[in-house]
C-alpha positions as CSV (number, residue, x, y, z in Angstrom):
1,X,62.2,122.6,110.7
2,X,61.8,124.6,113.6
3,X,62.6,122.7,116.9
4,X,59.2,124.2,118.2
5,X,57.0,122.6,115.8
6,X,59.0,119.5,115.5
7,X,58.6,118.8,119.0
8,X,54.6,120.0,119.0
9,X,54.4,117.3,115.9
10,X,56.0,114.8,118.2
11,X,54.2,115.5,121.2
12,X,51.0,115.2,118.7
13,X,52.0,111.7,117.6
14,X,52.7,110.6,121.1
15,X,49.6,112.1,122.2
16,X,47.5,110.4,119.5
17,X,49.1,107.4,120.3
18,X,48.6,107.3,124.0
19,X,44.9,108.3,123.7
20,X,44.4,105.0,121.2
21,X,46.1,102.9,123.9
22,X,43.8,104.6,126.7
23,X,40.6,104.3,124.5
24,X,37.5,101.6,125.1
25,X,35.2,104.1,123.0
26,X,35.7,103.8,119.1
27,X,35.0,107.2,118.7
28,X,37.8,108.6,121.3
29,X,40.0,105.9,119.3
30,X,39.5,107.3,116.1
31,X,40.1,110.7,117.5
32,X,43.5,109.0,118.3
33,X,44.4,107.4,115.2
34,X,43.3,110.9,113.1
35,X,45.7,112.9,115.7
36,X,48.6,110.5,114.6
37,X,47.9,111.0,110.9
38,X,47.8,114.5,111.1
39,X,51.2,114.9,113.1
40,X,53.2,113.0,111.0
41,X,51.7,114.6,107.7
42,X,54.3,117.5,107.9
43,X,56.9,115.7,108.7
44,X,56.4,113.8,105.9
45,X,56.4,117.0,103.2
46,X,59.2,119.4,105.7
47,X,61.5,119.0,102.5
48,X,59.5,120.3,100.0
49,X,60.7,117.7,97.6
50,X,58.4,116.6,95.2
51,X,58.5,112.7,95.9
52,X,57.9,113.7,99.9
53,X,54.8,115.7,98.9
54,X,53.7,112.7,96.4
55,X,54.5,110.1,99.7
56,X,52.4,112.7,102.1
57,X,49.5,112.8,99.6
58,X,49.3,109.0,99.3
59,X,49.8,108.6,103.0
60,X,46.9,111.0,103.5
61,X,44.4,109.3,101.3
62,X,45.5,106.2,101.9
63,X,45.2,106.7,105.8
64,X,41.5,109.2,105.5
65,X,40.1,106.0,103.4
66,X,40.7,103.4,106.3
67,X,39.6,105.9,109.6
68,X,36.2,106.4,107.5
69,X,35.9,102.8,107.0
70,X,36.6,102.0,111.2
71,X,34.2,105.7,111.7
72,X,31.3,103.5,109.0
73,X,32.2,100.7,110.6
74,X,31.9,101.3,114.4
75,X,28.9,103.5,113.8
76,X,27.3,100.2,112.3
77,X,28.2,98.1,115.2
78,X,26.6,100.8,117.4
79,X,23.5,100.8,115.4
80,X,23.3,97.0,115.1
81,X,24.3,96.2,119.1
82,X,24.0,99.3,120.8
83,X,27.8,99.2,121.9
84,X,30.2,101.8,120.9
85,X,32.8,99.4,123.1
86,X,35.6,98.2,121.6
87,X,35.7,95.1,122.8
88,X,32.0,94.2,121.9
89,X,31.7,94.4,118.0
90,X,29.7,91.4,118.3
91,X,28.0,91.8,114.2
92,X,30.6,90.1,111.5
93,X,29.7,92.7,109.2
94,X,31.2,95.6,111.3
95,X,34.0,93.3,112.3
96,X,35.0,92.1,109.3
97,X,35.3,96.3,107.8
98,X,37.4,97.2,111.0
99,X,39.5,94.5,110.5
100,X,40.0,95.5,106.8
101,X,40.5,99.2,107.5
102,X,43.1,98.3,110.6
103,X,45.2,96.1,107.9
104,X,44.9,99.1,105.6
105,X,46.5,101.6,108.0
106,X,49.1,99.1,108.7
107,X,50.2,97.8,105.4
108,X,49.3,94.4,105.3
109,X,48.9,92.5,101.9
110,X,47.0,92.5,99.9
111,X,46.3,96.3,101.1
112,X,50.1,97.3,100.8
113,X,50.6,99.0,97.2
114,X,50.7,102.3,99.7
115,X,53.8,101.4,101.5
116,X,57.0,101.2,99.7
117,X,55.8,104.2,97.2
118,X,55.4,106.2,100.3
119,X,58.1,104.9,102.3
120,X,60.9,105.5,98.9
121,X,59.3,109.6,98.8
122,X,60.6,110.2,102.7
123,X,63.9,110.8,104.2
124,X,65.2,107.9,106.7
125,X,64.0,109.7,110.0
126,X,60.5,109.9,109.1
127,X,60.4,106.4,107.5
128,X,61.5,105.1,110.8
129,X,58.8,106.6,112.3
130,X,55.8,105.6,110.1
131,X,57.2,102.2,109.8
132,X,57.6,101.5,114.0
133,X,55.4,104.3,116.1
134,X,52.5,104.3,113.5
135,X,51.6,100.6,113.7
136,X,51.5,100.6,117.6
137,X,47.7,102.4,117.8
138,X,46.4,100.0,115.5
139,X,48.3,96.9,116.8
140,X,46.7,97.9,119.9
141,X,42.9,98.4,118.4
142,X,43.2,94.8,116.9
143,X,44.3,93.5,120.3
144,X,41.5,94.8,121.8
145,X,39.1,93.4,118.7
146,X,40.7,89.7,119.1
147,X,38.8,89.1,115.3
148,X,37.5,85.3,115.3
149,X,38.5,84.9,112.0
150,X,40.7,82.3,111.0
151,X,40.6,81.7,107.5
152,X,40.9,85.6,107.0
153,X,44.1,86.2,109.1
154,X,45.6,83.2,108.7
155,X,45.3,84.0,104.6
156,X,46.6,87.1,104.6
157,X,49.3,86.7,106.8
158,X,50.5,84.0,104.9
159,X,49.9,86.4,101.7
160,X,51.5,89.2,103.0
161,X,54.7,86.8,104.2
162,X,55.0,86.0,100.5
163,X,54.1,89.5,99.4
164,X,56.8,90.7,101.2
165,X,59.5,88.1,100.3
166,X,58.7,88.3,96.7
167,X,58.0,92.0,96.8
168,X,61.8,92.9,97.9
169,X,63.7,90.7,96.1
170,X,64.3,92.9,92.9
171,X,65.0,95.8,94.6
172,X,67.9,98.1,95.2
173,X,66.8,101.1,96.8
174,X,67.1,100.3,100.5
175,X,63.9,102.0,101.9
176,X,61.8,100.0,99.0
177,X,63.8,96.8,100.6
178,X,62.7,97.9,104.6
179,X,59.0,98.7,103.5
180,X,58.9,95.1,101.9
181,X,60.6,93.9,104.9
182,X,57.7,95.4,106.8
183,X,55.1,93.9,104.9
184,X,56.7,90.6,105.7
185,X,57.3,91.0,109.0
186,X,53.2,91.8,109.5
187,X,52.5,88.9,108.1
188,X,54.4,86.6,111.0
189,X,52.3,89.1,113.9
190,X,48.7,88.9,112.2
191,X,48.8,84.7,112.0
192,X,49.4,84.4,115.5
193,X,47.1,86.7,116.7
194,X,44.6,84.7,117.0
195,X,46.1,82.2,119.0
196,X,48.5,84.1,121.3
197,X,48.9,88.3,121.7
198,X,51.7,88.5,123.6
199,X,53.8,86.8,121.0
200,X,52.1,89.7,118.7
201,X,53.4,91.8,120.7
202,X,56.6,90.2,121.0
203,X,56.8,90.0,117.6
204,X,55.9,93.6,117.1
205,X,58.7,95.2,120.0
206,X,61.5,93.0,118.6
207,X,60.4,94.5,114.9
208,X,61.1,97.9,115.9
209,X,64.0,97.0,118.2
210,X,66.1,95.6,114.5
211,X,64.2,98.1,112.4
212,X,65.3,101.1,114.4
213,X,69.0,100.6,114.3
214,X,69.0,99.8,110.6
215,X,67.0,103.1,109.5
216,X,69.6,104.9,111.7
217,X,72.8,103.3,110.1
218,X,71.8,103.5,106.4
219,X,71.0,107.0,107.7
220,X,74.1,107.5,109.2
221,X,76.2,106.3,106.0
222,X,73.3,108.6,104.4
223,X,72.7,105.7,101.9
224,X,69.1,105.1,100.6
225,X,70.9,102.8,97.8
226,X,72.3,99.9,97.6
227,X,75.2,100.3,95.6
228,X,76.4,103.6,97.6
229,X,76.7,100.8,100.4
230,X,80.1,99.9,98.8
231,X,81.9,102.8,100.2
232,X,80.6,102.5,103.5
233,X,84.0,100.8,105.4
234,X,85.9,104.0,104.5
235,X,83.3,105.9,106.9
236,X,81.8,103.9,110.1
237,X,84.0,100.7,110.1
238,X,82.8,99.3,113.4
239,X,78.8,99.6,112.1
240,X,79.9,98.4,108.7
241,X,80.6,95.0,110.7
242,X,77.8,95.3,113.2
243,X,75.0,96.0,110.1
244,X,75.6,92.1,108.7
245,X,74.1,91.1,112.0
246,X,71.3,93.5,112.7
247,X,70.3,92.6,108.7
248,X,70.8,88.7,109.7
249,X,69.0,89.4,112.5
250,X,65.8,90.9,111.0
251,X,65.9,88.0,108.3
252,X,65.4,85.6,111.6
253,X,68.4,83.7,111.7
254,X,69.9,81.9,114.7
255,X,71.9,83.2,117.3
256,X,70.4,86.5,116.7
257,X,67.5,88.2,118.3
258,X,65.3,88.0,115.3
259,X,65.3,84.1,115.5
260,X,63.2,84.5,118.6
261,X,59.2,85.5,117.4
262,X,59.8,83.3,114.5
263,X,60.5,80.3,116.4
264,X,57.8,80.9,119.4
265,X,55.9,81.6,116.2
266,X,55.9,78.8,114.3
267,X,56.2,76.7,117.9
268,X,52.5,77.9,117.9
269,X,50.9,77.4,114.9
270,X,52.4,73.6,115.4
271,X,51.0,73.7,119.0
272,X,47.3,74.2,116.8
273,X,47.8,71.7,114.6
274,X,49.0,73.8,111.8
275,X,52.0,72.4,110.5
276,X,51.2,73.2,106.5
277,X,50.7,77.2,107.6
278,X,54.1,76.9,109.8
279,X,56.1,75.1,106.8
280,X,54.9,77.3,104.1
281,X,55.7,80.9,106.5
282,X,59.4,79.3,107.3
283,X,60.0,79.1,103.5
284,X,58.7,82.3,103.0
285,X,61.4,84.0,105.6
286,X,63.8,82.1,103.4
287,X,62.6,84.6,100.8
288,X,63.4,87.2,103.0
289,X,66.5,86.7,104.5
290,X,67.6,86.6,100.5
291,X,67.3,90.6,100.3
292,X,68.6,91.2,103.7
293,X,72.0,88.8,102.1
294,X,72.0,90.9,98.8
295,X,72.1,94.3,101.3
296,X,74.8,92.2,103.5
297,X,76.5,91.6,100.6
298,X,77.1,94.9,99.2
299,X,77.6,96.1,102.5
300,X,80.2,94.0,104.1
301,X,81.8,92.2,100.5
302,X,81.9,94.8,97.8
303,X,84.6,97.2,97.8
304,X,84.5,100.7,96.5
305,X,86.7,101.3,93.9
306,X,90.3,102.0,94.8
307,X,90.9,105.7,94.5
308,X,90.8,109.0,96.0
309,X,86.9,109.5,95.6
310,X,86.9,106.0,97.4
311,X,89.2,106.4,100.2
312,X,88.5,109.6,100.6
313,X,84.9,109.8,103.3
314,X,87.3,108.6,106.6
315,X,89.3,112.3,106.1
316,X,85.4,114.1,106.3
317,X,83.4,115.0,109.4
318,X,81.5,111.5,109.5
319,X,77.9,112.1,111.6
320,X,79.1,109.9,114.8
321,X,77.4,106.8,115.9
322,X,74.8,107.7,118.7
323,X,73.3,105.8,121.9
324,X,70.1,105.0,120.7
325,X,72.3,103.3,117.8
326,X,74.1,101.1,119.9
327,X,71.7,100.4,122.2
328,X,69.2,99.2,119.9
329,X,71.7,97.5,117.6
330,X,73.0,95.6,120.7
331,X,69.7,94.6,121.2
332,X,68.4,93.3,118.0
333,X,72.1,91.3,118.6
334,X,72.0,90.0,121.9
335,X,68.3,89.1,123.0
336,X,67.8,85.5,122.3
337,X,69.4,84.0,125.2
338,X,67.2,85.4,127.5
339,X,63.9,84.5,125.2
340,X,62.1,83.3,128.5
341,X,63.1,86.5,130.4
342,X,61.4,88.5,127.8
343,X,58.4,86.2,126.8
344,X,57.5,85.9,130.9
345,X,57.8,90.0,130.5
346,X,55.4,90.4,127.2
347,X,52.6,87.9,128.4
348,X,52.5,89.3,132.0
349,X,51.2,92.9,130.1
């Protein structure tokens, strides 16, 4: 693509971003969400392959179906209250359809049949991008919300924590894996979110901190399978070891980063008397960190076969390992001794 319009695209996505974040009118927010969907469109298709254009189309229906439901739905809450606010959708009705159409643009079970079709159709870069910078705006739209419903997002987010284990477990094509992984990972923000936002958005940051580095390794190796994951010693032997532990770390287990927003997490639903919820969304990370094993697995314990073919990719002009690489894989490594350092940092936004 030419660097020109890859960096007007970019520029489009941060802008749409930034003028979501900025927004207390639901129409200017919409405006923002659209300008995000429409930037990262051709990205999406730049190949010209016909599983990218299939992704982009999906993306694009999937994504014009939930910003007419939040345009329907705002305009009702105007109509009803008078407000076009964001922070006064005082009628359930409206409420309840924004809600909806924000889980929709996210991926959240049961609305999530989009996501791992879409994700599979696009090449690594872009899937980083729709599955970290794309859920900020609306993140930030159902902070602003604050839905009182309990039974609704503490439902779904239990469903979508299942969903997501369950979902990724058969899998072997690596983006279907990280799309389920997604899902999952959803699930653990939206059932806090009505108790605490800043562990939301603690939740959310330390996401995309473990997601990042893992779309850029498998896209360093330039695997998108699991079983090409075999060779993968003969090329990058230092992130071959590292990957384990970013993997380990997105699965949520201790001494990693991702152990953090899980147990602040579930430290909270036990603070409000919900020890069933925080017993049944343990055992379904258990279901998650199962995948993240099987891709440890053939990453770190498999062997190629033992030939030329095999030992051959260390001789080639490997892509090299880049900053943002080790920066972010250090950090989905190294954060959970200074949990209080960061949680003091998320609530005081």
């Amino acid at each position: 693509m030419n660097p020109y319009i890859l960096s007007t695209l970019l520029m489009g996505l941060g802008l749409g971003t930034t003028v979501t974040f900025a927004s207390s009118h639901w129409l200017l927010a919409w405006m923002g969400l659209e300008m995000n969907t429409l930037a990262i469109l051709p990205l999406m298709a730049q190949h010209h392959h016909p599983r990218a254009v299939e992704a982009t189309t999906k993306y694009f229906l999937t994504q014009s179906a939930a910003a007419a439901t939040i345009m329907f739905a705002s305009s009702t809450n105007a109509w009803l209250s008078g407000q076009w606010d964001i922070s006064q959708v005082s009628h359930p009705l409206p409420a309840t359809l924004l809600v909806v159409a924000l889980f929709l643009k996210i991926g959240l079970a049961p609305l999530h049949a989009w996501m791992p079709e879409v994700l599979q159709g696009l090449d690594l870069t872009t899937g980083l991008i729709m599955s970290t910078w794309q859920k900020l705006a609306p993140f930030a739209l159902l902070a602003q919300i604050l839905p009182d419903m309990p039974a609704l997002m503490t439902g779904l987010g239990l469903l979508s924590m299942l969903v997501g284990g369950l979902g990724g477990l058969n899998h072997t094509q690596l983006r279907k894996v990280l799309a389920y992984s997604s899902i999952a990972h959803l699930g653990w923000m939206v059932i806090v979110m009505q108790f605490s936002t800043s562990l939301t958005i603690l939740a959310l940051f330390l996401y995309i901190i473990m997601t990042t580095p893992t779309f850029l390794t498998f896209n360093t190796l330039n695997s998108t399978n699991m079983n090409t994951l075999a060779s993968s010693w003969t090329k990058i032997p230092v992130m071959t070891a590292l990957t384990p532990l970013i993997l380990l770390s997105l699965g949520g287990l201790p001494p990693l980063s991702g152990f953090m927003p899980k147990w602040l997490i579930i430290q909270e639903l036990t603070k409000q008397d919900l020890g069933l919820v925080a017993t049944i969304a343990a055992l379904a990370a258990l279901l998650s960190l199962f995948f993240y094993l099987r891709v440890c697995y053939a990453l770190s314990l498999t062997s190629s076969p033992n030939n030329l073919l095999g030992s051959l990719p260390w001789r080639l002009n490997m892509k090299q390992a880049s900053l943002p690489l080790a920066i972010f894989s250090s950090l989905s490594i190294l954060l959970l001794p200074i949990s209080p350092a960061v949680l003091s940092t998320v609530t005081a936004f």
